[in-house]
C-alpha positions, 0 to 999 in steps of 0.5 A: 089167888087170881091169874091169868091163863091165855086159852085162844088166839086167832087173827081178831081175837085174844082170850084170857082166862081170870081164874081162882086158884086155890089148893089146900091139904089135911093130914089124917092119920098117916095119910095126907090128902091134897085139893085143889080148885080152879074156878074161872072168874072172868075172859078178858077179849082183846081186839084191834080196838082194845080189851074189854073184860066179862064176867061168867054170866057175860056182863061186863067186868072192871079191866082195871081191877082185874090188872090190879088183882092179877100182876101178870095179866099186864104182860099177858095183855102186851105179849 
């Protein structure tokens, strides 16, 4: 699962955070054992002049893909 994290505002700038969320869990015995991971996949940048997306290693990603991947990065973009 992908979502979308705000993680910085000032006066130029928006950053989101694309993450990948997973959790699992495994029962032994009597025991039950919970795991997570949260791995980032992408910053989206929005400017006055738009937004525009990246990838971990700074090239550039497809914003439209990500909006597809990700429903609540739409509201996280306009808010």
């Amino acid at each position: 699962m992908l979502r979308a994290r705000q993680i910085g505002v000032d006066s130029r700038h928006r950053l989101i955070f694309i993450e990948s969320v997973d959790s699992w869990c495994a029962a032994t015995g009597a025991a039950m054992r919970l795991f997570g991971r949260i791995e980032p996949v992408a910053v989206v940048v929005c400017t006055a002049n738009g937004s525009y997306a990246l990838d971990m290693d700074a090239n550039p990603a497809n914003l439209d893909q990500l909006r597809k991947s990700v429903p609540e990065l739409d509201d996280t973009l306009t808010a």
